[in-house]
C-alpha positions in Angstrom: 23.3 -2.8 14.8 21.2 -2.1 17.9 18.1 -4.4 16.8 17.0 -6.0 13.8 15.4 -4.3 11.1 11.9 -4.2 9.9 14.0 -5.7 6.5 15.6 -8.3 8.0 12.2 -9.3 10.3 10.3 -9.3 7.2 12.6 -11.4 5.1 13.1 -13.6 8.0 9.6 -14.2 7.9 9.5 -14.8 3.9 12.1 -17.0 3.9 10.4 -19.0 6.6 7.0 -19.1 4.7 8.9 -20.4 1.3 11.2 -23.2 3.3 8.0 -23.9 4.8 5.8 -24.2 2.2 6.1 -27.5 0.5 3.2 -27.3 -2.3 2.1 -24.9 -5.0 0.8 -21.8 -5.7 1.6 -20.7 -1.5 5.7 -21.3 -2.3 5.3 -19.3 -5.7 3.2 -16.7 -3.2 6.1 -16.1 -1.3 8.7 -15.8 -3.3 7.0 -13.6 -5.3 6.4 -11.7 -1.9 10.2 -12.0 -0.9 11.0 -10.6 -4.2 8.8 -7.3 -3.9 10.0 -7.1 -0.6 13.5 -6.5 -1.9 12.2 -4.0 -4.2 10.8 -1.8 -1.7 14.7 -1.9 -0.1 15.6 0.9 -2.6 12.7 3.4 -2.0 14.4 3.8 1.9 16.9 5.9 2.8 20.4 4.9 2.5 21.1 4.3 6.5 18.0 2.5 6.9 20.1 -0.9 6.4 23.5 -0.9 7.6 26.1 -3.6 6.7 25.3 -6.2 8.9 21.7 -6.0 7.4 22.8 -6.2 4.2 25.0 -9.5 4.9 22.0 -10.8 6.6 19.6 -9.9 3.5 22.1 -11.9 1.4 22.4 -14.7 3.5 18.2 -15.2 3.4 18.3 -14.4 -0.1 21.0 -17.7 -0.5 18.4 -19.4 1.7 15.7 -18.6 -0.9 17.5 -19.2 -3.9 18.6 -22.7 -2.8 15.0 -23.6 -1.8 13.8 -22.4 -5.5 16.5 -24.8 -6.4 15.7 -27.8 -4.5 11.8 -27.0 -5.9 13.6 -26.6 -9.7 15.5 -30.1 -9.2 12.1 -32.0 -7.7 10.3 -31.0 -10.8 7.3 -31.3 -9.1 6.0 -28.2 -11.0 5.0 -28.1 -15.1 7.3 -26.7 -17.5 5.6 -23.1 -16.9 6.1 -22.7 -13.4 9.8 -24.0 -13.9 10.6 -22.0 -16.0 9.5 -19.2 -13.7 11.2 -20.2 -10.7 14.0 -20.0 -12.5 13.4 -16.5 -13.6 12.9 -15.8 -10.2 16.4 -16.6 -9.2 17.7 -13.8 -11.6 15.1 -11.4 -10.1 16.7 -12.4 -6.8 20.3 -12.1 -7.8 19.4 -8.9 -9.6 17.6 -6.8 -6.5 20.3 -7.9 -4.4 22.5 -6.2 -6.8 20.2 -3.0 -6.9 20.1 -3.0 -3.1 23.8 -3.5 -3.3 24.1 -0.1 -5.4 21.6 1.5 -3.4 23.6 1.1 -0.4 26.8 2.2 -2.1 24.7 5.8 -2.9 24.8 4.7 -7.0 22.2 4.7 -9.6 20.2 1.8 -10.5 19.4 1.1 -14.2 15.9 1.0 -15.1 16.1 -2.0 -16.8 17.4 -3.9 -13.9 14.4 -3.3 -11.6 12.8 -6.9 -10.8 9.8 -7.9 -11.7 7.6 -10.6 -9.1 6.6 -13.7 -11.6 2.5 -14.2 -12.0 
C-alpha cells in the first residue's frame, strides 16, 4: 500500500468522531455518516482499496460496532434510539459484507444495500 487511502483517512476520522462523541444526536450523526461512507466504497473501482485497506476498514468498523455497543449497554438513550443503534450494527456488518463482495468482483443484492438510521 504506498499511502493510506482517502477510505481509510475518512473512516479514521469517523471512527474518531463516534469514540469521541459521548452525548446524543452528534454520536447518532456519525455513525450514520460512517455508515454512508461505507456505502459509497462500492460505487469505486475495484483497485481503489486493496487488501490491507480492506483489513483496516474492518478493524475501524469493529471499533465502531463495539462503541455502539458500549452506547447499547449504558442505555443512556430511549427505547427508540436503541433500538436503532442496534439496527445500525447490522447496517455495519451488512456493507462490510457488500464491500467484501465488491472487492471480490461479485454482485451485491439489492436488498442488502444499507440504509443510514434517522
Amino acid at each position: 500500500m504506498a499511502g493510506v487511502s482517502v477510505f481509510i483517512a475518512s473512516a479514521i476520522a469517523l471512527g474518531q468522531r463516534v469514540s469521541e462523541t459521548a452525548s446524543g444526536g452528534g454520536f447518532h450523526h456519525a455513525i450514520d455518516d460512517f455508515i454512508r461512507l461505507l456505502g459509497t466504497v462500492p460505487d469505486s473501482p475495484p483497485d481503489a482499496m486493496d487488501a490491507d485497506d480492506l483489513a483496516g476498514l474492518r478493524a475501524i468498523a469493529g471499533t465502531v460496532i463495539e462503541q455502539v455497543e458500549r452506547r447499547l449497554e449504558a442505555r443512556t438513550d430511549h427505547l427508540a434510539k436503541q433500538v436503532t443503534l442496534a439496527q445500525t450494527i447490522y447496517q455495519i456488518q451488512q456493507a462490510l459484507e457488500n464491500i467484501d463482495r465488491w472487492h471480490r468482483h461479485e454482485p451485491a443484492p439489492a436488498d442488502s444495500l444499507p440504509k443510514p438510521s434517522e
